[in-house]
N, C-alpha and C positions, 0 to 999 in steps of 0.2 A: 795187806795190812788193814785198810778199811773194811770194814763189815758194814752192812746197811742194818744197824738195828738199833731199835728206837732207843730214843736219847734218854727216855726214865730209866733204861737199862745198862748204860754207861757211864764205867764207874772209874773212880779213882786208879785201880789197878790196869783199866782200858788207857786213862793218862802215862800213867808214867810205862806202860810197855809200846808207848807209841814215843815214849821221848828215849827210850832204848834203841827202837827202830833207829829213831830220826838218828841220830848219836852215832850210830856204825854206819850209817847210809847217805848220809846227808855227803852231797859234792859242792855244794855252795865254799864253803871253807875249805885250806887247804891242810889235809888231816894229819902232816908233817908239825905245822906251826901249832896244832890244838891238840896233840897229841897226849901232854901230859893233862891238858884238863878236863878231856874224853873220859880219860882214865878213870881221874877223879868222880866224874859225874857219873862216870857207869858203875862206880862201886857205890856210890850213894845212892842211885835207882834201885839196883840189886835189891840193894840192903833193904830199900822202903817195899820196894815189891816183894818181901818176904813178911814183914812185919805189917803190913795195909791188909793181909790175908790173916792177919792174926791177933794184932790189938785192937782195942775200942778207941775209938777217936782222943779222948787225951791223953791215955797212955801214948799212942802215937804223936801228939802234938808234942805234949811234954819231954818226949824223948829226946826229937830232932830238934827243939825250942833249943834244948840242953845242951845238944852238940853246936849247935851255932851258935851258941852264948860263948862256949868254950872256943871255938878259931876265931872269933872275934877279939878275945883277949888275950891269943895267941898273937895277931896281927898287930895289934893294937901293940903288946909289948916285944914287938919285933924276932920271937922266938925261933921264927922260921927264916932262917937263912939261904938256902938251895933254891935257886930262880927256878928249877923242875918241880922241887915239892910246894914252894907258891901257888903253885900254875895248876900241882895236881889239890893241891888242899883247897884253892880258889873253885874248882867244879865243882869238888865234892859238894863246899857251903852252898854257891848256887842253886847248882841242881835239888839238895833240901829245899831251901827257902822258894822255887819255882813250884814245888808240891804245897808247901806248905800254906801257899800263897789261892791255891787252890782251893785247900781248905775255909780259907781266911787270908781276903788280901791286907788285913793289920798283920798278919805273920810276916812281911817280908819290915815291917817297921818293928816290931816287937822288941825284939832281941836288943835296942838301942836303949830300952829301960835301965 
């Protein structure tokens, strides 16, 4: 998974395909109990690993800014009932907000505007 190459050449897309790795590989936690927010977090990589290869930086900010404004006020107004889809909607936010924080560690406070 590690490559030895130099670090001006390691990019956003080298992050979050090494937080996909971690994510199916990782034995630290037990991937019964984290299973649904695996989930979550691996559709939200996915998704940014498609879109990182193809928008310019605020379109990408903006986008994910947008989605996390929105399960925030999902949470917020209690709209999500199902202790599985918590658990799977809780990665997905995360796992955004750990990129986006990348980008800009204000992004992991932003969203609270």
């Amino acid at each position: 998974m590690i490559n030895n190459k130099k670090l001006i050449h390691f990019t956003l897309v080298d992050v979050i395909e090494r937080k996909i790795h971690f994510t199916n590989t990782n034995t630290i936690f037990n991937k019964t109990d984290f299973k649904d927010n695996d989930e979550g977090e691996l559709l939200a990589y996915h998704q940014m690993l498609v879109d990182v290869k193809e928008m310019n930086e605020n379109e990408f900010v903006n986008k994910y800014l947008n989605i996390v404004k929105k399960i925030t006020v999902q949470f917020e107004n209690e709209e999500i009932k199902d202790e599985k889809e918590i658990e799977k909607v809780s990665g997905y936010n995360n796992a955004i907000v750990s990129i986006l924080k990348c980008i800009n560690p204000l992004y992991e406070y932003e969203v609270e505007d």
